[in-house]
Short mmCIF file of the C-alpha atoms (twelve columns), coordinates in Angstrom:
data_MODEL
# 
_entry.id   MODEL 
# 
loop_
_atom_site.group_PDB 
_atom_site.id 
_atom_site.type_symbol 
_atom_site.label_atom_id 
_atom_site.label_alt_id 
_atom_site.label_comp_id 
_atom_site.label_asym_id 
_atom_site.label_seq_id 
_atom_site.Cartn_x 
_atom_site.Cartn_y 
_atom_site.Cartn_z 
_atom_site.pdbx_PDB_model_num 
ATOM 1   C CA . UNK A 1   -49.746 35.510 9.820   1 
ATOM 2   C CA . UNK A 2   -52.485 34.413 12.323  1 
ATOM 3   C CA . UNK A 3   -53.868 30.925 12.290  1 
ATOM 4   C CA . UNK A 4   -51.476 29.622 10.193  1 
ATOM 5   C CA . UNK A 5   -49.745 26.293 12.028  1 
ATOM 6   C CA . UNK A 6   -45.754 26.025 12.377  1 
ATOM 7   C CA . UNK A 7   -46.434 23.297 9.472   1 
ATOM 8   C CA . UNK A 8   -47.850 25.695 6.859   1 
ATOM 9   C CA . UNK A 9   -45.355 28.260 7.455   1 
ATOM 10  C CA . UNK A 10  -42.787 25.680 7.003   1 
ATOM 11  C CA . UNK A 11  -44.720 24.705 3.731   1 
ATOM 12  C CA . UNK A 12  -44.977 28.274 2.624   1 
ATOM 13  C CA . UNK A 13  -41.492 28.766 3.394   1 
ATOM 14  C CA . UNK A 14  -40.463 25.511 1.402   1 
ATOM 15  C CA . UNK A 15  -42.217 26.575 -1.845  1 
ATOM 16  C CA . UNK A 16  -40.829 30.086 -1.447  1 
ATOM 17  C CA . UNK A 17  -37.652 28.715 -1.326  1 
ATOM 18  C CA . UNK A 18  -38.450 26.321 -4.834  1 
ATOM 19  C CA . UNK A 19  -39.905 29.357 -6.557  1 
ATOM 20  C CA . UNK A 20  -36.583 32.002 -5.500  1 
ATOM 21  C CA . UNK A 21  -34.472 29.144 -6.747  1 
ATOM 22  C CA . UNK A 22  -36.580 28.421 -10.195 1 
ATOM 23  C CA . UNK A 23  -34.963 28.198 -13.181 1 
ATOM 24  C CA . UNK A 24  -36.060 29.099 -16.638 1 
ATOM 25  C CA . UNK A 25  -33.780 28.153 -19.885 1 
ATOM 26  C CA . UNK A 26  -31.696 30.400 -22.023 1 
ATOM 27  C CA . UNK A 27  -31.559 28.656 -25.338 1 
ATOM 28  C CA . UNK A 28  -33.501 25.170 -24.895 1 
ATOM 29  C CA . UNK A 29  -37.056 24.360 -24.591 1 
ATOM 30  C CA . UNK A 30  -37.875 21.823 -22.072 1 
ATOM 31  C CA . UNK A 31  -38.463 18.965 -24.412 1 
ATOM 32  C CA . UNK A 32  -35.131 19.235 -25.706 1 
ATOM 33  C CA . UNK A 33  -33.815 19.758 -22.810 1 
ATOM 34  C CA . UNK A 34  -35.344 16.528 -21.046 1 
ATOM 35  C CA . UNK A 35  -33.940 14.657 -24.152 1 
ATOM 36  C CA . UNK A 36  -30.346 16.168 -23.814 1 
ATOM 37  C CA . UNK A 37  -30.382 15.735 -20.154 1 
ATOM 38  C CA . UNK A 38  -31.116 12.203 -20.906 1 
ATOM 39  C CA . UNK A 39  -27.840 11.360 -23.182 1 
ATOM 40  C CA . UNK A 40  -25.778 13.267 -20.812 1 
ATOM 41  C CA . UNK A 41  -27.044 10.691 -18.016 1 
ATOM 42  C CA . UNK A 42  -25.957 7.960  -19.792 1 
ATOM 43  C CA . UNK A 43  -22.787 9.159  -20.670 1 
ATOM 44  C CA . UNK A 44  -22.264 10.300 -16.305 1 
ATOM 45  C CA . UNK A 45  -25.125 8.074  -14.596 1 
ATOM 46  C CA . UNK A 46  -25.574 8.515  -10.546 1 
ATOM 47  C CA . UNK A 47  -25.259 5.799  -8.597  1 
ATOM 48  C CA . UNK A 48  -23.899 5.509  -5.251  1 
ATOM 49  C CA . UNK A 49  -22.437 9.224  -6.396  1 
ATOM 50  C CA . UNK A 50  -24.050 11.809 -8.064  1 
ATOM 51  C CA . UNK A 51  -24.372 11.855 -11.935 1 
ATOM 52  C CA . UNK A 52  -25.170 14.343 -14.950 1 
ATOM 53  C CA . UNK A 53  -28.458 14.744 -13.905 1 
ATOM 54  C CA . UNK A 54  -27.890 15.283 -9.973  1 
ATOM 55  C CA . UNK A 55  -25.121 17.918 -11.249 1 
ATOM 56  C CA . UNK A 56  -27.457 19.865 -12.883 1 
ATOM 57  C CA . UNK A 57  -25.174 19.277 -16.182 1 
ATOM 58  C CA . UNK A 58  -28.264 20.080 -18.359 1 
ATOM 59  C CA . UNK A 59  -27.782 23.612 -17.188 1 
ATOM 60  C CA . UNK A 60  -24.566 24.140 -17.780 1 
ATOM 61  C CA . UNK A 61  -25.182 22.931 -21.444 1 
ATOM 62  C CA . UNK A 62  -28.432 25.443 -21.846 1 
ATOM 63  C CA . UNK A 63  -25.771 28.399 -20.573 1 
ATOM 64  C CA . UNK A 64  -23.567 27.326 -23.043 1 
ATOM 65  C CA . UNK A 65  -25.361 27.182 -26.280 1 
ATOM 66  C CA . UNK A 66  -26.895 30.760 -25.562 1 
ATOM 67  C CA . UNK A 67  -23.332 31.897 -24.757 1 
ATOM 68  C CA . UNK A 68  -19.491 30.972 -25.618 1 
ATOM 69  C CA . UNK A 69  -21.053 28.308 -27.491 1 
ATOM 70  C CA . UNK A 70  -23.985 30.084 -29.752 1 
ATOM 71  C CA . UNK A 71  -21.858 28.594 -32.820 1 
ATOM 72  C CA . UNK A 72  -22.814 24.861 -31.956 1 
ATOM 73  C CA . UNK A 73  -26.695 25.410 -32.111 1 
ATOM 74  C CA . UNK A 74  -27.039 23.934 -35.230 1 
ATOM 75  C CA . UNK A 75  -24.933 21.029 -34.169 1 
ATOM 76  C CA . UNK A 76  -26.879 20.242 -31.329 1 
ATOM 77  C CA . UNK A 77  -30.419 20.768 -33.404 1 
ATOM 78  C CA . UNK A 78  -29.412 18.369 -36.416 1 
ATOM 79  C CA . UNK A 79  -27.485 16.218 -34.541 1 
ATOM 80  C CA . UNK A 80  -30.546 15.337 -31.817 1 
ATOM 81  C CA . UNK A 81  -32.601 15.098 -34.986 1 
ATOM 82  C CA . UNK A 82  -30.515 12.358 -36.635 1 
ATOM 83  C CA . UNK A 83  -30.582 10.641 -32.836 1 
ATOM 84  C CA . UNK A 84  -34.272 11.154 -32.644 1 
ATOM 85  C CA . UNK A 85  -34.588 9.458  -36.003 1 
ATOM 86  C CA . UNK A 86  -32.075 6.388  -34.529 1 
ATOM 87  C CA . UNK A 87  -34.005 6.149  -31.654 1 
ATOM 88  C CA . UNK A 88  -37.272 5.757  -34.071 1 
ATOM 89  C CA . UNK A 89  -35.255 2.967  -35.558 1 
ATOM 90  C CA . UNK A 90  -33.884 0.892  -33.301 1 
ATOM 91  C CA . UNK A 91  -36.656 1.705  -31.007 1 
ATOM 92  C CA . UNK A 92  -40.118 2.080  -32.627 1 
ATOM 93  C CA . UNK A 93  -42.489 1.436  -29.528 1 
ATOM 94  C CA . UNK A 94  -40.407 4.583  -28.082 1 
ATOM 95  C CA . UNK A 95  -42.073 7.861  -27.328 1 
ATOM 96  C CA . UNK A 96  -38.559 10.044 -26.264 1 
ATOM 97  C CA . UNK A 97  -34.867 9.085  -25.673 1 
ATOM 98  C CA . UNK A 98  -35.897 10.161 -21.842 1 
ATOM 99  C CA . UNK A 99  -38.193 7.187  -21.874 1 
ATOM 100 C CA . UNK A 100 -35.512 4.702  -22.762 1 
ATOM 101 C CA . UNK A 101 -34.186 2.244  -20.538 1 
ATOM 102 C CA . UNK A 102 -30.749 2.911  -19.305 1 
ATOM 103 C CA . UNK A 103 -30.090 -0.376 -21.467 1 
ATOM 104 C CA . UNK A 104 -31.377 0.932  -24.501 1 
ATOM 105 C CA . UNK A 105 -29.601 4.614  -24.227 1 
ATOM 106 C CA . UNK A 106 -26.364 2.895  -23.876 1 
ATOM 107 C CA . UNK A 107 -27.480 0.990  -26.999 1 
ATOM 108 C CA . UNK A 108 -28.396 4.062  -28.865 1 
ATOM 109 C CA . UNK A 109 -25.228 6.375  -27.982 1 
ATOM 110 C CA . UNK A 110 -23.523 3.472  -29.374 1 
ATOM 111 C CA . UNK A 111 -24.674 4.023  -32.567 1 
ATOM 112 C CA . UNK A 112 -23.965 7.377  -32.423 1 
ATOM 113 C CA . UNK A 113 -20.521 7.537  -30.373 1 
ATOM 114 C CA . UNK A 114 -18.696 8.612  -33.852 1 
ATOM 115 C CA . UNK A 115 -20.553 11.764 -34.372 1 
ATOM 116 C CA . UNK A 116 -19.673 15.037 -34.172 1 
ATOM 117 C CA . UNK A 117 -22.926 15.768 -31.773 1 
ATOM 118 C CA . UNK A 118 -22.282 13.070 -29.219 1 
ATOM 119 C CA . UNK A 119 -18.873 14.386 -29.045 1 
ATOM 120 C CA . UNK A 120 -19.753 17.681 -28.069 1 
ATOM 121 C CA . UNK A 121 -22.727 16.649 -25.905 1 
ATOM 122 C CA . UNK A 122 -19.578 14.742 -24.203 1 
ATOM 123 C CA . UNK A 123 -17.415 17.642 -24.003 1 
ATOM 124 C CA . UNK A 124 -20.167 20.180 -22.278 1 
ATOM 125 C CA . UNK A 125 -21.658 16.481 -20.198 1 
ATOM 126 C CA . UNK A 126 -17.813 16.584 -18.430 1 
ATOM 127 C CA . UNK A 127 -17.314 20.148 -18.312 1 
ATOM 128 C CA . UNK A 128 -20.640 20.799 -16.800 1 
ATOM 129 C CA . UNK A 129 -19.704 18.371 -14.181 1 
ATOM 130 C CA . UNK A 130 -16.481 18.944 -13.318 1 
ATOM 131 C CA . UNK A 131 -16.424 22.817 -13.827 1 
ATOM 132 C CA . UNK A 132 -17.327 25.356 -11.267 1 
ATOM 133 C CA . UNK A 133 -20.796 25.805 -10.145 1 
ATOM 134 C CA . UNK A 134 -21.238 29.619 -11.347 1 
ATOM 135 C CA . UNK A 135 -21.161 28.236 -14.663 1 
ATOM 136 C CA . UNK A 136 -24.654 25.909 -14.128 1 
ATOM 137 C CA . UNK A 137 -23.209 22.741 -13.459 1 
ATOM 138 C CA . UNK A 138 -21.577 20.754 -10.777 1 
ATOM 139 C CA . UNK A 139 -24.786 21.383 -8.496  1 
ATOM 140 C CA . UNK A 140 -23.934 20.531 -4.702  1 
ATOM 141 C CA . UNK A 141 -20.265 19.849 -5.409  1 
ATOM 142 C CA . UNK A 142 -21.328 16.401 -7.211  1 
ATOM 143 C CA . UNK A 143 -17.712 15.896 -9.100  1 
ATOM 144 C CA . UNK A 144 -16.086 16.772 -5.616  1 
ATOM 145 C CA . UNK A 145 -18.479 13.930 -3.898  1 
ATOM 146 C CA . UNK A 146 -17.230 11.468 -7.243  1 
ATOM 147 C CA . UNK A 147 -13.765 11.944 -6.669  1 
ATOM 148 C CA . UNK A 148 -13.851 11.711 -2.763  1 
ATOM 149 C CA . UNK A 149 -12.048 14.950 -2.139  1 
ATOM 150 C CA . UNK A 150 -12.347 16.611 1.354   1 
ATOM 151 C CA . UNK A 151 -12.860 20.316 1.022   1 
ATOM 152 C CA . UNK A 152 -10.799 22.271 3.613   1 
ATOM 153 C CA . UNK A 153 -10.307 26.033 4.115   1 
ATOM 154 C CA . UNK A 154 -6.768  25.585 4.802   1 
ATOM 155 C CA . UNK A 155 -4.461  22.982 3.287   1 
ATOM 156 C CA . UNK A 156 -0.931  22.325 4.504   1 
ATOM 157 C CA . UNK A 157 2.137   21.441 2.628   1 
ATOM 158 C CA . UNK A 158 3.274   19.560 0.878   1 
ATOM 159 C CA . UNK A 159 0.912   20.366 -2.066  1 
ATOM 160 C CA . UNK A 160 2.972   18.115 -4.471  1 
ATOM 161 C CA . UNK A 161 6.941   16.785 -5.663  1 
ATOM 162 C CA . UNK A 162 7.942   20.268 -5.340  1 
ATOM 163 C CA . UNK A 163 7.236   20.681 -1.692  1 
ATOM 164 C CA . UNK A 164 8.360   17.704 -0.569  1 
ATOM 165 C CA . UNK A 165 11.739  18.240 -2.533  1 
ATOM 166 C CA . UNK A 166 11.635  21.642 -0.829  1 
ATOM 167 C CA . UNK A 167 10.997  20.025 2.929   1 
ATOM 168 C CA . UNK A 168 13.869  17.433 2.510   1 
ATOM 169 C CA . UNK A 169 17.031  19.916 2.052   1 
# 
């Protein structure tokens, strides 16, 4: 590796790292997954703390569908039509449901809250984010971060009621 500055091997060493770490999808195509990955924003947007999207939630819904869940393909395929098609509606100008305002999503999951595909998109949106990593969500502990808990190695008593019942006598 002569000539090459401490820079460039950092570089080189950065894309490595972005290529080892690549991920390809199981069951969606990226186009469908942009458009799911939007919804599921909107139903857990990041703020201050990290949302659907920073959890990697989209992941955990593509590992679904082409596993425990291969039954709820169809779901998801009709039911993002029928949004698609409400999105055309309420929103003609409007190339995607990723190119929506956060305004207008809200607007549009409102008109399909009832349905059986925004209830499962719910369903794998809070699993995916609150379930462990291994699984393709919850990227960088982001439900941990939301809920403010301290990771520890150890943890001491009492660990609920029970201990502190046990403590006291």
């Amino acid at each position: 590796m002569q000539g090459l500055t401490r820079r460039e091997l950092l570089l080189a060493a950065a894309c490595w790292n972005e290529v080892l770490h690549a991920q390809s999808f199981k069951y969606l195509d990226a186009a469908t997954a942009s458009e799911i990955e939007a919804i599921a924003e909107a139903i857990l947007p990041g703020d201050q703390t990290p949302g659907a999207r920073e959890a990697g939630v989209i992941w955990f819904i593509d590992g679904s569908l082409a596993g425990y869940d291969k039954d709820k393909q169809a779901l998801y395929k009709k039911g993002l039509a029928e949004t698609q098609a409400r999105r055309t509606a309420l929103f003609p100008a409007s190339a995607s449901i990723a190119s929506l305002t956060p305004e207008q999503r809200i607007q549009l999951l409102q008109h399909i809250e009832k349905t059986e595909f925004f209830a499962l998109v719910r369903r794998h949106t809070v699993l995916g984010f609150f379930g462990h990593p291994r699984y393709g969500g919850n990227r960088n502990g982001a439900s941990v971060k939301l809920l403010g808990f301290k990771e520890s190695m150890m943890y001491s008593p009492p660990f609920g009621y029970y201990d502190r019942e046990a403590a006291a006598k």
